[in-house]
Backbone bond lengths (Angstrom), bond angles and torsions (degrees), N, CA, C in turn:
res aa  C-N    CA-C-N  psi(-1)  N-CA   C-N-CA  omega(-1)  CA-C   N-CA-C  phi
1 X - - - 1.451 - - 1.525 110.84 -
2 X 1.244 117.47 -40.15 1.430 127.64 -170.44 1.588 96.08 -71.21
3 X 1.630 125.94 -45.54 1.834 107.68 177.57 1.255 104.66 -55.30
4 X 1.393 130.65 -56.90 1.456 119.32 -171.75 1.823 115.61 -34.60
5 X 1.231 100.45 -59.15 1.888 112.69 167.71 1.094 101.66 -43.08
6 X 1.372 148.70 -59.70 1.093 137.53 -157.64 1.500 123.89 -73.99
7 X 1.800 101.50 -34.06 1.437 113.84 167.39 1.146 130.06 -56.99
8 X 1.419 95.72 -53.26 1.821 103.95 167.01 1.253 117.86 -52.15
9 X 1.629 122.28 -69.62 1.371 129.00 155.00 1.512 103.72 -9.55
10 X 1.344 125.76 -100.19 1.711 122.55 -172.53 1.642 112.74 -40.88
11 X 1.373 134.23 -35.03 1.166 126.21 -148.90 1.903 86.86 -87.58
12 X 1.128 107.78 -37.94 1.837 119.13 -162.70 1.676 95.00 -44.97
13 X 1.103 110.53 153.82 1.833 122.23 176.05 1.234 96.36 -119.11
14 X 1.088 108.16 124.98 2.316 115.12 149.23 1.272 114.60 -40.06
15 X 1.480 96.32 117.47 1.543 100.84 166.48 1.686 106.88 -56.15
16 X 1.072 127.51 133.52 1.511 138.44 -171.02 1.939 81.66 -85.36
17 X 1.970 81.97 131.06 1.909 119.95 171.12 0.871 105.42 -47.38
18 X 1.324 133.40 179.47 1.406 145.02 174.70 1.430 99.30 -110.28
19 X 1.485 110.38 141.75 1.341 112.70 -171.84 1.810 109.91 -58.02
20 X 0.944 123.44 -27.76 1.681 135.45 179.12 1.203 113.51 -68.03
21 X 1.519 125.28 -36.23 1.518 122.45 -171.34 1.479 110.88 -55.94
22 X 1.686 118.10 -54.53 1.273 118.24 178.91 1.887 119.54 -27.31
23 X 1.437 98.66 -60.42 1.013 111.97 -164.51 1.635 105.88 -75.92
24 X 1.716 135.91 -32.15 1.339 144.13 163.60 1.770 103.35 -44.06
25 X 1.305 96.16 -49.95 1.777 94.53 -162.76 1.800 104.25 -72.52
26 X 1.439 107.65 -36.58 1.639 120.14 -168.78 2.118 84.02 -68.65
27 X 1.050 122.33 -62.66 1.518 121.33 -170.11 1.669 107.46 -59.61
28 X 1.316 126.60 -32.80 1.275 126.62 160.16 1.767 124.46 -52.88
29 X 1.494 109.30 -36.79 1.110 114.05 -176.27 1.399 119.43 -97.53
30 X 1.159 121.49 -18.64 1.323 141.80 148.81 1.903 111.76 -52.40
31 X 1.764 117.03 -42.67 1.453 105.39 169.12 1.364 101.44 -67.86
32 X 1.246 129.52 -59.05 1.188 135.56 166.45 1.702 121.46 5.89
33 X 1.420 95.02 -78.17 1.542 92.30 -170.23 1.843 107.18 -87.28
34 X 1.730 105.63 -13.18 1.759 110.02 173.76 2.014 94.09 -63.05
35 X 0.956 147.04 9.92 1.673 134.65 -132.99 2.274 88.12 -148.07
36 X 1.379 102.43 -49.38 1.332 115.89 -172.18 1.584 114.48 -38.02
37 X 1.570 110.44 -67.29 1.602 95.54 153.40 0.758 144.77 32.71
38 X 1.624 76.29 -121.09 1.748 108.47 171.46 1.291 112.41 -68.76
39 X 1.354 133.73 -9.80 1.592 134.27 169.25 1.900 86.45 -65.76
40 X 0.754 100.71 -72.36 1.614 97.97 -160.54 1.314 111.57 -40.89
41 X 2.089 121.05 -51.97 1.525 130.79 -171.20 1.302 97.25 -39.12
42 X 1.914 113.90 -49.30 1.326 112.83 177.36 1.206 161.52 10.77
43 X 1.428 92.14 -84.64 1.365 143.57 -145.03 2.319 98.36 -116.99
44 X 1.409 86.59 -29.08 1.400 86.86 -173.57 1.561 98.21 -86.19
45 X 1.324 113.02 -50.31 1.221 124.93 175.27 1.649 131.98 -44.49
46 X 1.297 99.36 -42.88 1.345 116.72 175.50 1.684 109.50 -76.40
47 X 1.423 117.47 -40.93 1.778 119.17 165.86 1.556 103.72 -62.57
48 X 1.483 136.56 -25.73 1.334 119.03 -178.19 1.538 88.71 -89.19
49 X 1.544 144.49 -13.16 1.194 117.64 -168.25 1.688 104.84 -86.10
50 X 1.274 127.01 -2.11 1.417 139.64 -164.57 1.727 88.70 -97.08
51 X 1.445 100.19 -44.06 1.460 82.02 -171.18 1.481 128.45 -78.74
52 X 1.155 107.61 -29.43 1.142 125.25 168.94 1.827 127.03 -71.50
53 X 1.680 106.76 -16.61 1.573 116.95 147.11 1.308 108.55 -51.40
54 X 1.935 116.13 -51.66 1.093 111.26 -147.25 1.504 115.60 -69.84
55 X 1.408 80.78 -34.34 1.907 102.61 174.32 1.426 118.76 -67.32
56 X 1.336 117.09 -9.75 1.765 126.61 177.19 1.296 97.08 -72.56
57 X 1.419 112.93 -69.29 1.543 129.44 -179.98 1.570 114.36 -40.47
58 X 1.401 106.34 -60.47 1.905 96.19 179.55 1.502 97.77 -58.19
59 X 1.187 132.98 -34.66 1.328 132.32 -160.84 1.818 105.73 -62.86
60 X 1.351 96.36 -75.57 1.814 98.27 167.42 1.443 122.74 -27.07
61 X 1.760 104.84 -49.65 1.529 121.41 -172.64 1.881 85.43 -65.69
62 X 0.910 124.21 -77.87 1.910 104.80 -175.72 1.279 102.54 -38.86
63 X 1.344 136.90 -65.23 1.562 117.36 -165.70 0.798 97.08 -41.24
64 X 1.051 129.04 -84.30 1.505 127.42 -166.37 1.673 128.89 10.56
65 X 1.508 62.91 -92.03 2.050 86.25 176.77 1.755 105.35 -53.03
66 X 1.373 114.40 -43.02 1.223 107.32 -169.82 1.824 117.09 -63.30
67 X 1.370 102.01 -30.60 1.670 101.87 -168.07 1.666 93.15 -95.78
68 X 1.345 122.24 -17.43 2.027 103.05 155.62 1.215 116.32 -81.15
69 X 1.411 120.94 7.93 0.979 127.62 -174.72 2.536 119.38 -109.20
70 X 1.265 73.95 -16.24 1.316 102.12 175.55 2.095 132.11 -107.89
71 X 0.666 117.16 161.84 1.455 105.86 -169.89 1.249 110.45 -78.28
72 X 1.585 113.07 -41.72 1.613 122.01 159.50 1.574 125.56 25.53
73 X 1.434 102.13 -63.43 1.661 105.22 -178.08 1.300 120.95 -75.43
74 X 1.799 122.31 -45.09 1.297 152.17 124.71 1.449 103.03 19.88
75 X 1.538 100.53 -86.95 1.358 112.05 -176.62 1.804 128.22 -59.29
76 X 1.787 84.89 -36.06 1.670 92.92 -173.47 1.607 107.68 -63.17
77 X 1.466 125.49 -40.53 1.158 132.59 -166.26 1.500 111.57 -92.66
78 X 1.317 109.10 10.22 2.022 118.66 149.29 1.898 103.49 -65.41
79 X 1.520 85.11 -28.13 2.100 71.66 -171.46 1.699 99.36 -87.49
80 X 0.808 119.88 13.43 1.680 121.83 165.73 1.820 117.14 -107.59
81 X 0.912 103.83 -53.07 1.112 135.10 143.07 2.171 126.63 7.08
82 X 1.914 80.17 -101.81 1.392 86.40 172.66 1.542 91.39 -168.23
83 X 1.259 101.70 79.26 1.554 142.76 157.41 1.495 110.52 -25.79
84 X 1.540 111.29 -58.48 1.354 123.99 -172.28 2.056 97.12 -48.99
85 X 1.371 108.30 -50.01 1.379 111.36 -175.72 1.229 137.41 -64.74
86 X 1.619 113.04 -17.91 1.509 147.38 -179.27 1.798 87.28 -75.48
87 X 1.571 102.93 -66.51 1.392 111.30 -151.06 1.350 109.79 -32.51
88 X 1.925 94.43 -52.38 1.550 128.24 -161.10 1.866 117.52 -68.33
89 X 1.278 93.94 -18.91 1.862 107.14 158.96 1.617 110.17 -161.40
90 X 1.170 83.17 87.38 1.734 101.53 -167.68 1.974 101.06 -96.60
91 X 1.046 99.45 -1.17 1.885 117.59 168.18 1.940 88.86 -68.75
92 X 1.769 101.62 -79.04 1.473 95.86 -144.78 1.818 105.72 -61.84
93 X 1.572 81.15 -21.62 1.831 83.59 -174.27 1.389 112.35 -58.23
94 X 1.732 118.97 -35.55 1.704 98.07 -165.70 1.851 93.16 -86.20
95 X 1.397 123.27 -18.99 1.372 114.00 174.92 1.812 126.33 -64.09
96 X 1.403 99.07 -29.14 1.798 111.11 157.24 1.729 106.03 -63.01
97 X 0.766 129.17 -78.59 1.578 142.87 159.19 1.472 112.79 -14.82
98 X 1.491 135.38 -51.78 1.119 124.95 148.18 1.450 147.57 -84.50
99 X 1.645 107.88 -11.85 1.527 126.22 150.47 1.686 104.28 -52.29
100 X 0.924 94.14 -37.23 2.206 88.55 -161.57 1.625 106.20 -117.09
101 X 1.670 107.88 24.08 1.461 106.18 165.81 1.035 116.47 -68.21
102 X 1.741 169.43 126.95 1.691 139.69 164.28 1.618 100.04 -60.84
103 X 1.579 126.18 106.44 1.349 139.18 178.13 1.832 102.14 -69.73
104 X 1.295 106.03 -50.86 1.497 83.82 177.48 1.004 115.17 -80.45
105 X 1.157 152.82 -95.75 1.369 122.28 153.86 1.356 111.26 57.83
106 X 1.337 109.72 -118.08 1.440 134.20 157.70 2.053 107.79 9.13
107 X 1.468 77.45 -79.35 1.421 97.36 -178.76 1.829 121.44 -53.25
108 X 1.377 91.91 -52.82 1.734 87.57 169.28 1.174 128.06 -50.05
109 X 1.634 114.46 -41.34 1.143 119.53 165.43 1.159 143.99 -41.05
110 X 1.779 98.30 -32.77 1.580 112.12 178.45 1.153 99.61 -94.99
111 X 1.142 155.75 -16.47 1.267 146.92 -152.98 1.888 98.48 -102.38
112 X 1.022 108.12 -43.02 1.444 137.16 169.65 2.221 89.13 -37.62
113 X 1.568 83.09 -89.69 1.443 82.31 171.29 1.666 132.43 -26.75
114 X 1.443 101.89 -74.10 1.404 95.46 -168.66 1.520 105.59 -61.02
115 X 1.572 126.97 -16.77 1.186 114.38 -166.71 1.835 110.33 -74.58
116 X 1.218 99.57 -3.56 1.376 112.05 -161.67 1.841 101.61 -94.74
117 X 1.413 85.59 -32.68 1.600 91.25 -168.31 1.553 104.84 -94.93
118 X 1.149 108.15 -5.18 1.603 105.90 158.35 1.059 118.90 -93.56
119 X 0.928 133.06 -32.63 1.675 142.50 150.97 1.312 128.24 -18.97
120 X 1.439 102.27 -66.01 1.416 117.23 176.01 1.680 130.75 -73.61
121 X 1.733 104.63 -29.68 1.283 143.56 152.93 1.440 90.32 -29.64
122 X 1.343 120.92 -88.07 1.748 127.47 -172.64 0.841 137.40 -53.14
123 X 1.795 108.53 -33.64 1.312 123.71 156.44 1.708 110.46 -37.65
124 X 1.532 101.88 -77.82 1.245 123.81 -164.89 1.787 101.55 -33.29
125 X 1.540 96.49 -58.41 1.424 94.89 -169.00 1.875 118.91 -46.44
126 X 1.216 91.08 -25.76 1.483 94.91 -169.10 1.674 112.33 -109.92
127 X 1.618 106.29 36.67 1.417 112.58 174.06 1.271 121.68 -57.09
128 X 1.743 90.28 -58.97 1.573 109.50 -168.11 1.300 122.61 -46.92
129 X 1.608 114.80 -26.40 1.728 108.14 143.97 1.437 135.83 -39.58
130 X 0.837 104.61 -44.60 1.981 114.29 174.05 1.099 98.81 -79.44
131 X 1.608 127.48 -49.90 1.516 122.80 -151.35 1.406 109.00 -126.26
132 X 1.503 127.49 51.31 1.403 137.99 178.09 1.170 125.02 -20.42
133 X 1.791 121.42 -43.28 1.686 120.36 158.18 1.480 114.76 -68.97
134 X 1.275 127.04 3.05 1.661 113.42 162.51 1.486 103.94 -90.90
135 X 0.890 110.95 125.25 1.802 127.67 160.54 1.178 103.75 -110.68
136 X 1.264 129.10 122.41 1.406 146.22 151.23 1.208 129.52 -160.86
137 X 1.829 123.31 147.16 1.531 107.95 -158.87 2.063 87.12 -107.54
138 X 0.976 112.80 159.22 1.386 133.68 168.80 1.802 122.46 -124.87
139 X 1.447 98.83 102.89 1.609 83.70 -179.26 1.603 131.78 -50.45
């Protein structure tokens, strides 16, 4: 049974392409590799935006500890407090206030941030690779 299949199989002719396909599949593969790129900026972009969440989060988790760990709050909530006393040496008060800020800290945090928000920034720009019906420009 299986030679019969096979005969037919060999004897059968290709329906002959349509003169257009050549050129559909060659213009397909041509978006293809115009698209690769930005497939990659993507894809790279979007793994630094994970990492750089991840790094927000440990980052907060140190603030954290650092400003219960610091007088910082102490001080901040004198200006709620008893205001009248802040007002009245409002010099030493913001110099307590920045002696006992945690500065790095602080700083990681932001850096954390913007690193995140540039991240995603690039991503975005380079969606429309993955997601061809989004059009949108991002400065």
């Amino acid at each position: 049974m299986s030679d019969q299949w096979e005969k037919i199989i060999l004897k059968a002719k290709p329906a002959p392409a349509p003169q257009s396909l050549l050129s559909a599949v060659m213009n397909r593969i041509a978006e293809e590799k115009a698209m690769a790129p930005a497939r990659r900026k993507f894809f790279i972009f979007s793994g630094l935006s994970f990492v750089s969440a991840a790094a927000l989060i440990m980052a907060l988790i140190m603030a954290k500890g650092e400003f219960a760990q610091s007088d910082f709050p102490t001080f901040l909530s004198l200006l709620w407090s008893d205001f009248s006393v802040v007002a009245a040496s409002w010099r030493s008060y913001l110099s307590s206030l920045a002696e006992t800020l945690p500065t790095m800290s602080v700083i990681l945090v932001l850096t954390a941030i913007f690193a995140l928000a540039n991240f995603l920034r690039e991503a975005a720009k380079n969606v429309s690779a993955i997601h061809p019906h989004i059009r949108h420009k991002i400065a």
